[in-house]
C-alpha positions, 0 to 999 in steps of 0.5 A, a space after each residue: 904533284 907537290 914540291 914543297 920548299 922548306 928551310 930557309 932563313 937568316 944566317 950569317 956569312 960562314 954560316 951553314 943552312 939545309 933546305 929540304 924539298 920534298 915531292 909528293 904525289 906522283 913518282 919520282 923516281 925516274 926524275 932529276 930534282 933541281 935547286 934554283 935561286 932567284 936574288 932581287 932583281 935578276 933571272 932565276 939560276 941554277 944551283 944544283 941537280 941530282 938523280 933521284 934512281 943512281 944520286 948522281 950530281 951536278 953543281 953550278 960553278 958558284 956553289 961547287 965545293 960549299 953547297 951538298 946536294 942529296 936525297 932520301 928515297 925513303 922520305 920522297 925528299 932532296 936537300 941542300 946543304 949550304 955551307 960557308 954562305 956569303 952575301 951572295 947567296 942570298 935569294 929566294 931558292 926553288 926545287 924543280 922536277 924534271 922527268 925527261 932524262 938526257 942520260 950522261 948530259 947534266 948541262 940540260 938541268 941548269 935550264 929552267 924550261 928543262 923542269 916539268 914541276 916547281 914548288 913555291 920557293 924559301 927564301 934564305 938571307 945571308 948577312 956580312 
């Protein structure tokens, strides 16, 4: 199983950037796939999730309203699309596999331990 990060980099405050995560060697189509992002020095947090078989969505509060979580099937990838990024957002961003399913409960996929697979993270910098 493979979750490969891309897309990360340098933008400016007000900017947009689109990561891609995409998951090889198994099927997920059962899963929920997560972003998470860890800035210097503080805990990993969660961004967004979204269901692979009905698209379904869940959003952090800090990104609601600026950050697009989807998914292509067809390519076995998920995106994030970020936009009008601040200082803040600066951090190392994770997508995570989570095969168990909690059904209408969202709360469960913004805990870490709740994620079976994590690939290698993209680190995305946000300048003022």
């Amino acid at each position: 199983v493979q979750l490969q990060a891309s897309g990360g980099g340098l933008v400016q405050a007000g900017g947009s950037l689109r990561l891609s995560c995409a998951a090889s060697g198994r099927s997920f189509s059962s899963y929920r796939m997560g972003w998470f992002r860890q800035a210097p020095g503080k805990e990993r947090e969660f961004v967004a999730a979204i269901s692979w078989s009905d698209g379904r969505t869940y959003y952090a509060d800090s990104v609601k309203g600026r950050f697009t979580i989807s998914k292509d099937n067809a390519k076995g990838t998920v995106y994030l699309q970020m936009s009008s990024l601040k200082p803040e957002d600066t951090a190392v961003y994770y997508c995570g596999a989570a095969a168990y399913a909690y059904g209408s409960n969202w709360s469960p996929y913004s805990r870490r331990s709740t994620y079976d697979y994590w690939g290698k993270g993209t680190l995305v910098t946000v300048s003022s």
